[in-house]
C-alpha positions in Angstrom: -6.9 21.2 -8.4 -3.4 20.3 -8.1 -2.1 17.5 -5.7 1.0 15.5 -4.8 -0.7 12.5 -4.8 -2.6 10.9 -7.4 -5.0 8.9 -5.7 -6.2 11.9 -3.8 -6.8 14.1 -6.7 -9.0 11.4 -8.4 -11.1 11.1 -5.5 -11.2 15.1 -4.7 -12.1 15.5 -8.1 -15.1 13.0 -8.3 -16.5 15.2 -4.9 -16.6 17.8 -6.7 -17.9 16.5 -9.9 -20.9 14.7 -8.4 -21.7 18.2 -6.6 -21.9 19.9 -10.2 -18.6 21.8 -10.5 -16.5 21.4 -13.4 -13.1 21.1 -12.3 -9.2 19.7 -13.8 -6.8 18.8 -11.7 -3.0 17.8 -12.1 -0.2 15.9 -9.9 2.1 18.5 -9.1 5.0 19.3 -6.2 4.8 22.9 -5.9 7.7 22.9 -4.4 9.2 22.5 -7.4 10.0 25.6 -9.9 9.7 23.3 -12.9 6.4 21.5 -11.7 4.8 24.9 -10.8 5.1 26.3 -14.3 4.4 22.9 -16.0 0.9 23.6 -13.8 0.5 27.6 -14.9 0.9 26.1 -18.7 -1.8 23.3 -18.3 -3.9 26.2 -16.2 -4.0 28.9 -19.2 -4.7 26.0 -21.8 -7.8 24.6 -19.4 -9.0 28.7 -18.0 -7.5 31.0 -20.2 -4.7 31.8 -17.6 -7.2 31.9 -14.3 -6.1 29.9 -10.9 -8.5 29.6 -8.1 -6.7 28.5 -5.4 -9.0 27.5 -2.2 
């Protein structure tokens, strides 16, 4: 998961956690070009390249 916030990614995460999912997530602004690729890099380290985006 990716947010702009980090507050709200900690607490998105821990939903899904406690519901059995194993998820990652990262504070990005994908508005930004740099931030966006920063996220691809730490997505093919964590999924093998794979982004399910919801």
């Amino acid at each position: 998961m990716a947010y702009f916030h980090e507050a709200e990614l900690k607490e998105c995460l821990a939903e899904w956690e406690a519901s059995g999912f194993r998820v990652t997530g990262s504070v990005a602004n994908v508005s930004s070009r740099r931030e966006r690729e920063k996220l691809m890099e730490e997505v093919a380290w964590a999924f093998d390249g794979k982004l399910n985006i919801l």
